[in-house]
C-alpha positions, -999 to 999 in steps of 0.1 A, spaced: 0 0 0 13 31 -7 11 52 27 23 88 13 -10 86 -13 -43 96 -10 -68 91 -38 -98 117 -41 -129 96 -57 -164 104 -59 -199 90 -64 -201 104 -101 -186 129 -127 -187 168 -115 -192 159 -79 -160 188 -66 -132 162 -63 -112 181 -84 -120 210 -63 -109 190 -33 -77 183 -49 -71 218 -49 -80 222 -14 -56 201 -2 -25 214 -28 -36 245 -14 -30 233 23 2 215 11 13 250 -1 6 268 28 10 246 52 36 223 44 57 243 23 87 224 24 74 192 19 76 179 -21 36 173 -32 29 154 -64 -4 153 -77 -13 126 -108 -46 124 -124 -50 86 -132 -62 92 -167 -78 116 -184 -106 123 -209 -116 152 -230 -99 186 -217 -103 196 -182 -84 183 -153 -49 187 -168 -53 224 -177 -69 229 -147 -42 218 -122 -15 232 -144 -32 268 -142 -32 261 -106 -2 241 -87 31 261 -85 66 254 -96 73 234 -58 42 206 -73 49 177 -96 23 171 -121 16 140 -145 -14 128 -162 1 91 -180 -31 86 -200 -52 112 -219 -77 109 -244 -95 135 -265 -129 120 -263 -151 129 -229 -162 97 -224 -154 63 -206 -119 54 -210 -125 23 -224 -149 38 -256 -124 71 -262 -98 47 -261 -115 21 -288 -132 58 -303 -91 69 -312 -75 38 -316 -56 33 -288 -46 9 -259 -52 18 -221 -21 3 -205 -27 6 -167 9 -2 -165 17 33 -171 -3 49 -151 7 24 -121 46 31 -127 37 68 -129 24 67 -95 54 50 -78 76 73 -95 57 101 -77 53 80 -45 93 72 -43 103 113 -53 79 135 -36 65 134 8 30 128 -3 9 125 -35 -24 138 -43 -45 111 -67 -80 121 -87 -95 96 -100 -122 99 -125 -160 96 -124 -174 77 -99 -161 41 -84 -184 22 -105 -169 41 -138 -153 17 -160 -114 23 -169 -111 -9 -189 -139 -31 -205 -128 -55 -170 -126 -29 -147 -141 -3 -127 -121 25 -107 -132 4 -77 -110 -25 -85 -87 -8 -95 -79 13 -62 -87 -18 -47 -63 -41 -61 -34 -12 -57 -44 -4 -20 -49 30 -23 -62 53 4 -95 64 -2 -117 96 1 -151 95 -13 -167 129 -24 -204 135 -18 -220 159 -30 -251 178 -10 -277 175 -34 -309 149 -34 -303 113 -40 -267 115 -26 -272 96 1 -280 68 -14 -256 73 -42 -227 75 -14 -245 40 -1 -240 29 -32 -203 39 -39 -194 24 -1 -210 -6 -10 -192 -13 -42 -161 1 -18 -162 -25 3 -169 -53 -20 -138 -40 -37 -119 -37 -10 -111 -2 -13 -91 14 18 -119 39 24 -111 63 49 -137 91 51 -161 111 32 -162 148 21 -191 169 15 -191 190 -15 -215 221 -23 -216 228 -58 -238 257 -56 -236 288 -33 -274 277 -9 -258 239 -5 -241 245 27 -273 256 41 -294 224 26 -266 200 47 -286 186 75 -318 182 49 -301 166 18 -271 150 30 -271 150 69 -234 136 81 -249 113 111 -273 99 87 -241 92 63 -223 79 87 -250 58 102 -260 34 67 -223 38 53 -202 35 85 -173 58 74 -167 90 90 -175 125 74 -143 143 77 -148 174 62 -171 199 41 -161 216 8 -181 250 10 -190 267 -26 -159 290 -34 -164 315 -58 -128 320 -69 -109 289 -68 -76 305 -78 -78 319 -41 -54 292 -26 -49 312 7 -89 305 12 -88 274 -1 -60 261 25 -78 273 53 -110 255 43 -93 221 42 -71 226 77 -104 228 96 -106 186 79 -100 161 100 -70 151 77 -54 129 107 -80 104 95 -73 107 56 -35 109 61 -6 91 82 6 119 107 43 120 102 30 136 66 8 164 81 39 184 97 27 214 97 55 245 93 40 278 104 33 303 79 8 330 78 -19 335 55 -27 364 34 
């Protein structure tokens, strides 16, 4: 298992857990700025992710993104869509290679645990077979709750190291619609895993400084072994 990873997932496409990525580069940066962060994206595709994270880590954050396709839809049809193989192999030895060079690394994965990556298997198996330390983003909408029932069902069957669950407001009025759409005790009662943080709406995600702040008041001690969460005191603007 690979100790100095974490893997953000989610129970679909556009759920925020690429904006959770972000929260915690941002904390990284802030926080832990003399510790070496990599963050990969497992594979990619259509155009998004990539340009994102390059408009947004600095020059102290390795990037890589082994796989990309052009199409925006499951791997395995863009892949048969251009012509091309998905070897996993890549994307696995791109990982080490981040895991053996930087402290910690930072791992999107795409769509939703039940979203194919091969025509054999799903994102679940996949984490699952590689050990990977799991967060699950939820989003606070209706019908999460038993979406993120769902995804910790098929986690478990997997055998995905699942270690907590984030909230994520999309839109500005989520925050306040918590307790109604996606109450965390009710979560935590049917899917016995911890809610460890909430992702607020954030109008300007280029605002690192806020963004860092947001995800220092997770409980990251239960996402991430200690000895990586050193934090060296800096102020924020």
């Amino acid at each position: 298992m690979l100790q100095n990873c974490l893997l953000i997932a989610g129970t679909d496409t556009e759920v925020g857990k690429t904006v959770v990525s972000s929260a915690l580069i941002a904390y990284w940066r802030y926080f832990l700025p003399f510790s070496r962060l990599g963050v990969i994206k497992l594979l990619q595709t259509g155009v998004g992710d990539r340009q994102w994270y390059e408009k947004f880590c600095d020059e102290r954050t390795v990037l890589k993104v082994p796989l990309e396709y052009e199409t925006p839809v499951a791997p395995p049809i863009a892949a048969a869509l251009e012509g091309k193989a998905i070897d996993l192999g890549v994307v696995w030895r791109a990982l080490l290679e981040l895991s053996d060079a930087q402290d910690f690394v930072i791992a999107e994965s795409l769509g939703s645990l039940g979203s194919p990556i091969t025509d054999e298997l799903t994102v679940a198996d996949l984490v699952g077979q590689w050990k990977l330390p799991t967060v699950l983003v939820v989003p606070v909408k209706l019908g999460s709750i038993g979406q993120a029932i769902a995804q910790v069902s098929l986690a478990r069957e997997r055998k995905v190291n699942l270690q907590g669950i984030i909230l994520s407001c999309g839109t500005p009025d989520a925050f306040d619609a918590i307790a109604d759409l996606t109450p965390p005790t009710m979560l935590q009662q049917f899917t016995q895993v911890p809610v460890v943080g909430i992702m607020p709406h954030v109008e300007n995600l280029l605002d690192g400084s806020a963004l860092a702040k947001i995800a220092a008041n997770w409980h990251l001690e239960k996402l991430i072994p200690p000895q990586y969460l050193q934090p060296q005191a800096l102020s924020l603007p």
